[in-house]
N, C-alpha and C positions, 0 to 999 in steps of 0.2 A: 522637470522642475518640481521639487518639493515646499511648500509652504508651511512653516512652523510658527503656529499660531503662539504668541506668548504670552498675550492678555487682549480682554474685551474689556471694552466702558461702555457700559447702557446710561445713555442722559433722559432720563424724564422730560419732555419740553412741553412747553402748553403757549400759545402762538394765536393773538384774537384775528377773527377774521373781518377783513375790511365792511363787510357790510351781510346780513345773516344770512345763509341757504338753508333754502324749507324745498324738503324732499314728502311725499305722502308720508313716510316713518318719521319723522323728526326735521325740527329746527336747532342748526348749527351756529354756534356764535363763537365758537370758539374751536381750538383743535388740538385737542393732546397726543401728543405720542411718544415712541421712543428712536432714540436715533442709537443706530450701534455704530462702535469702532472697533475694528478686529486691528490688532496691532501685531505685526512677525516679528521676527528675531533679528529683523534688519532696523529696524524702525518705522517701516514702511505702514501708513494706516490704509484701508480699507472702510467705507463706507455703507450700511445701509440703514433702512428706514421701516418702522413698521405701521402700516396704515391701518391697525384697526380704532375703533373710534372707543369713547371712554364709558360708551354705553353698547348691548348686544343687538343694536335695530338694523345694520346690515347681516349682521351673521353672529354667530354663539361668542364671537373672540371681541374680546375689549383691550387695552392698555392695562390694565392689570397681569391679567390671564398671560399676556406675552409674556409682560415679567416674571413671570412663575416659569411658565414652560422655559425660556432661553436658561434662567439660571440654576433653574432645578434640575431640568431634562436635553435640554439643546448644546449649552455652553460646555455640559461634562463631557457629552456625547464628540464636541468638536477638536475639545481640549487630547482624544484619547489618542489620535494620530498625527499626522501632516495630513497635506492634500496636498494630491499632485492637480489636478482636476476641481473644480468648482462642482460640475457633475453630479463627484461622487455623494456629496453631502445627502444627495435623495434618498440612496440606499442605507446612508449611515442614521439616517433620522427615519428611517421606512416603520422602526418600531413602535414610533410613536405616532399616534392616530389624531388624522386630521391639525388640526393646530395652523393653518398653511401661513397666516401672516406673521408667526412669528418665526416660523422656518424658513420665509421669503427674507426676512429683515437680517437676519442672521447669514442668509447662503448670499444677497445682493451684495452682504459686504466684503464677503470672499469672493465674487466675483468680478469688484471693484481692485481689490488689492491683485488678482490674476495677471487682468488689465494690464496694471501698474508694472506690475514683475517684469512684465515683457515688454514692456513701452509703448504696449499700443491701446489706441482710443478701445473703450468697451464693445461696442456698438462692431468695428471689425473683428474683435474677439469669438462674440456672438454671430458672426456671418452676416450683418448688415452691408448695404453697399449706398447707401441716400445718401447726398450732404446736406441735404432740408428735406423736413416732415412737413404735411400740411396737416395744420392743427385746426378745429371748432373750438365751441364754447357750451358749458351747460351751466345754463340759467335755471335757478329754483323759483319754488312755485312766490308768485310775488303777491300783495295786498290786493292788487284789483288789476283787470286788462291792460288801462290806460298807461300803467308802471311798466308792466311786462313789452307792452311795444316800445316803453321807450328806452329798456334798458335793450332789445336786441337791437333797436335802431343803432344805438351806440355799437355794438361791437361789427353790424354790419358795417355802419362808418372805417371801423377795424381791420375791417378785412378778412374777419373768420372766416373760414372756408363750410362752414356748417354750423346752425343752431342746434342745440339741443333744448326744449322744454321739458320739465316734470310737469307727470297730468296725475290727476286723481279725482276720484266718481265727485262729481259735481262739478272738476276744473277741468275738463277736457273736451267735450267735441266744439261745445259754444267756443271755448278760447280757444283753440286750434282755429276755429272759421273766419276769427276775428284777423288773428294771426298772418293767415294765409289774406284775409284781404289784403292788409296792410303790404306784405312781403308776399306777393305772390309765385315771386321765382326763389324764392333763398332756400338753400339745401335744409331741407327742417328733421329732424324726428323728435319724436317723444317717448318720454321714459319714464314708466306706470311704477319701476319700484316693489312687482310686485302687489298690486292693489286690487287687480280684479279677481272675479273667478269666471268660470263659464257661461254662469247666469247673466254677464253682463255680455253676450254675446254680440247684441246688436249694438247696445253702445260704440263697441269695439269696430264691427262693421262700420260704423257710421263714419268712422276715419281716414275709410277708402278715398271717399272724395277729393282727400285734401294733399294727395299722391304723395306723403311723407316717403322719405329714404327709410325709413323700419319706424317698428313700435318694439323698444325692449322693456322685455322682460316683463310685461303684462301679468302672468299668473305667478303661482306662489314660487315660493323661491328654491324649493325641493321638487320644481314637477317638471319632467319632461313627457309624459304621456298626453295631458291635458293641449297644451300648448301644440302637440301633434293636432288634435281634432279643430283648435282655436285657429291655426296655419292656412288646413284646408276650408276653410269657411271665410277668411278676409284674404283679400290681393294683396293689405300691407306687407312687407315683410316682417317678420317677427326676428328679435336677435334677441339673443338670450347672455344672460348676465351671472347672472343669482345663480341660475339652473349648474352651471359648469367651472367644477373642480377640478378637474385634471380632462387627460388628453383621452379616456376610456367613458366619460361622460359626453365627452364632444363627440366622439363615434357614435354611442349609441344616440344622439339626438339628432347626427347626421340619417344613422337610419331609419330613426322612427320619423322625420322629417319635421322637426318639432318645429326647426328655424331655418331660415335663408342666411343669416349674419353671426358671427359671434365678435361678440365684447370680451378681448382677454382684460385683465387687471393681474398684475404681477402675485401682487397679496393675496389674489383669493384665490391662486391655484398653485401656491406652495413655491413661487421662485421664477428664476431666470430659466430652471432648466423645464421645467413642464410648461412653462409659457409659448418655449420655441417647441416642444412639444405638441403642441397645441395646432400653433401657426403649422408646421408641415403636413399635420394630418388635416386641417381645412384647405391648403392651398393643393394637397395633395387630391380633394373631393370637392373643388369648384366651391368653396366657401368664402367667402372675404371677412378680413376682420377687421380690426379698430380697437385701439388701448381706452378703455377705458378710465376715468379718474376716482381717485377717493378723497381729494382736497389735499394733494401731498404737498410739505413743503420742497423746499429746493434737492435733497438728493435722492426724493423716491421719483420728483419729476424731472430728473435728469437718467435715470434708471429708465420710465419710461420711453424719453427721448430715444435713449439706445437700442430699446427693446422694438419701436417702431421704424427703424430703420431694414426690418425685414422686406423680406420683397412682396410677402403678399398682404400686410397692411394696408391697405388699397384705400381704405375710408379714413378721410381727419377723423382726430383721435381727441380727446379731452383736456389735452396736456394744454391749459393754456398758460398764457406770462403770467410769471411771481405777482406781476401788480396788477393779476385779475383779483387775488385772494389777499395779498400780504403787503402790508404798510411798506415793510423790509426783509426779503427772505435771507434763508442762512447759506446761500452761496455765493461764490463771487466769480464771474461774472453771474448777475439773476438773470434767469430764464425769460428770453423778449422776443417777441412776435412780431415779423415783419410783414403786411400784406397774407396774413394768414400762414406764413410759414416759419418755423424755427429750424437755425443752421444747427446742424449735427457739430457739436465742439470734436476737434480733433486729438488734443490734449488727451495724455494716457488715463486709461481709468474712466471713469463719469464723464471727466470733462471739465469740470468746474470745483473752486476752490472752495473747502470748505470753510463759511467767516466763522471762527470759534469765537471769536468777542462775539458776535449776532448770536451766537449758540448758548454762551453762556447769560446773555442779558434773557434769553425764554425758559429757562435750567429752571425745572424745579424740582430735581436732584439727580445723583450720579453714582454710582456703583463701580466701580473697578473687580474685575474676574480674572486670575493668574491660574495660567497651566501650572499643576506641579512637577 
C-alpha cells in the first residue's frame, strides 16, 4: 500500500493552561504549537502534533524553527514520493540534522493516516497489545510545600498510579522530606530538568532516603559520562530524559551505565519510528521505560497513548486527562483517567476525533502546502 500524500495544513494553535507549570527552566501559562494534517488523495486526513514549546528551554527547537524546517525542508522532502511505510520517512529526512520535533510532528501524522488506511487502532499498527495504560501525574514546582501536598493529595484522591515532582537546588530534599512524610507509600520521583552538576553531589545523595522510584535527568542535558560517575555514587535510580536522542545514545548510556530507567518522549527523538526503536533495545538490555510528557494537547496525547501500549513500558507514563491541563481539549472523545488508568481507544488511527471547531477557536493561523 502506497500513500500519496496531496496536501499538508500546519495550524498555529496557542491553547491557555488551566493553572501555570514551573519546571527549574521556565514557567508555562500557556502552550503554542502546531498541529499538522497530512491529507492523500483519498481524502483521508492524518494527524500529528509538534511539542516543542515557543521558547528553546527544553532543547534548541521552538514553534517557529518547526515551521521553517516542515515547510522549507520536511514538507518538500515528503511531497517527493508516496510512502508505502511510515518508517521510511527516517531515511528520507536522514539529511537533515537533528530537528527531531518537527520530523516527529510530521512522520505522527503519516503514521496516523497508515493506521487509518488499514482500519486498524495505531497502537496495533505499532505492535502494542494493552487495552489500558497506567498513567502518573507531574506536578510543577509550586509557591510553598503546603500547595504542593495539597495539589498531590488531589490526584492521589485520583488515583495516579505515580507522582512525579520537579526539584531545583533550594526545592528538593527539604520538600521531598515533607512530601514523603505526608505520602509515605505513594510511587514518587522527581525531576531535576536538568539543574544540577556534580558538585551537587551530596545533595543528590541525600534523596536516598526517601526510596524515590528514579531521579531524572539530574545533570545537563548533553551528558552522558557525568551521570555514569553520579549513578554509581547514589542507590536512586537515575532515568534519563534530555540525555537521549535516538536509539545509539540509549546504547551508549546503557553501557556506560549512566541510568537504570529511560524517559522516551516521541518529539525529542525524532517519531514513532526510533521511539519503538528505543523501547526494543532497552527491553532487549533489562531497561524499563515510561513516556514521558511535553503538556501535549489531545493528539500528541493520544500518540502517546499508542506509543505506551508497548510491552516494556512497564512504569506510568505522564500522559495525564485533557482536564489535568485543558479547559477543553481538541479531541473528541478527551482523554480521561479512570483509577489511574486510560483505556487504549480502538477506533482506526489515534483513536479519537479530531474537534476542528475546538481547533479553530485556539487557530492562530494556518498555512495549506500542495504536492506538485
Amino acid at each position: 500500500m502506497e500513500i500519496k500524500i496531496k496536501q499538508v495544513i500546519l495550524r498555529h494553535l496557542q491553547m491557555e493552561l488551566k493553572s501555570p507549570f514551573a519546571t527549574s527552566f521556565g514557567t508555562f501559562r500557556n502552550k503554542e504549537f502546531i498541529l499538522v494534517e497530512a491529507i492523500d488523495e483519498d481524502g483521508v486526513s492524518g494527524w500529528g502534533e509538534s511539542v516543542a514549546f515557543s521558547f528553546p528551554w527544553y532543547n534548541e527547537e521552538t514553534v517557529k524553527t518547526n515551521w521553517h524546517m516542515l515547510e522549507d525542508f520536511l514538507l518538500p522532502l515528503l511531497f517527493q514520493a508516496p510512502v508505502a511505510y511510515p518508517q521510511e520517512l527516517q531515511q528520507r529526512f536522514s539529511a537533515i540534522r537533528k530537528n527531531q520535533m518537527a520530523k516527529a510532528a510530521i512522520e505522527g501524522a503519516i503514521w496516523d493516516l497508515f493506521a487509518k488506511k488499514q482500519q486498524l487502532p495505531l497502537h496495533k499498527v505499532l505492535g502494542g497489545m494493552k487495552s489500558s495504560i497506567e498513567v502518573g501525574v507531574s506536578i510543577g514546582i509550586q509557591k510553598n510545600v503546603d500547595e504542593l501536598l495539597r495539589v498531590i493529595d488531589r490526584y492521589v484522591q485520583e488515583g495516579y498510579r505515580r507522582i512525579k515532582i520537579k526539584i531545583k537546588p533550594g526545592w528538593d530534599v527539604e520538600v521531598v522530606r515533607e512530601v514523603r512524610r505526608r505520602f509515605p507509600d505513594i510511587p514518587l520521583m522527581a525531576d531535576a530538568n536538568s539543574a544540577y552538576s556534580l558538585q551537587d553531589i551530596d545533595r543528590l545523595k541525600a534523596l536516598d532516603e526517601f526510596q524515590l522510584m528514579m531521579i531524572e535527568q539530574p545533570l545537563a542535558a548533553d551528558d552522558l559520562v557525568d551521570h555514569a560517575t553520579l549513578q554509581r555514587q547514589i542507590c536512586t535510580p537515575i532515568c534519563l530524559d534530555e540525555s537521549i536522542h535516538s536509539a545509539e545514545d540509549a546504547r551508549k548510556a546503557i553501557q556506560l551505565g549512566s541510568c537504570q530507567i529511560v524517559n522516551i518522549k516521541i518529539g525529542r527523538v525524532g517519531g514513532l519510528t526510533e521511539a519503538k526503536r528505543i523501547h526494543d533495545l532497552c527491553q532487549a538490555n533489562g531497561i524499563p521505560v515510561w513516556c514521558g510528557g511535553m503538556l501535549e494537547a489531545g493528539v500528541g496525547r493520544a500518540h502517546n497513548i499508542a506509543m505506551t501500549t508497548l510491552e516494556n513500558f512497564t512504569m506510568p507514563g505522564d500522559t495525564a486527562a485533557s482536564s489535568h491541563y485543558w479547559e477543553k481539549d481538541i479531541i473528541i472523545p478527551e482523554v480521561v483517567v479512570h483509577d489511574g488508568t486510560i483505556a487504549v481507544p480502538e477506533a482506526p488511527g489515534i483513536g479519537y476525533e479530531v474537534d476542528r471547531r475546538q481547533v479553530d477557536s485556539y487557530m492562530v493561523f494556518a498555512k495549506t502546502y500542495r504536492a506538485q
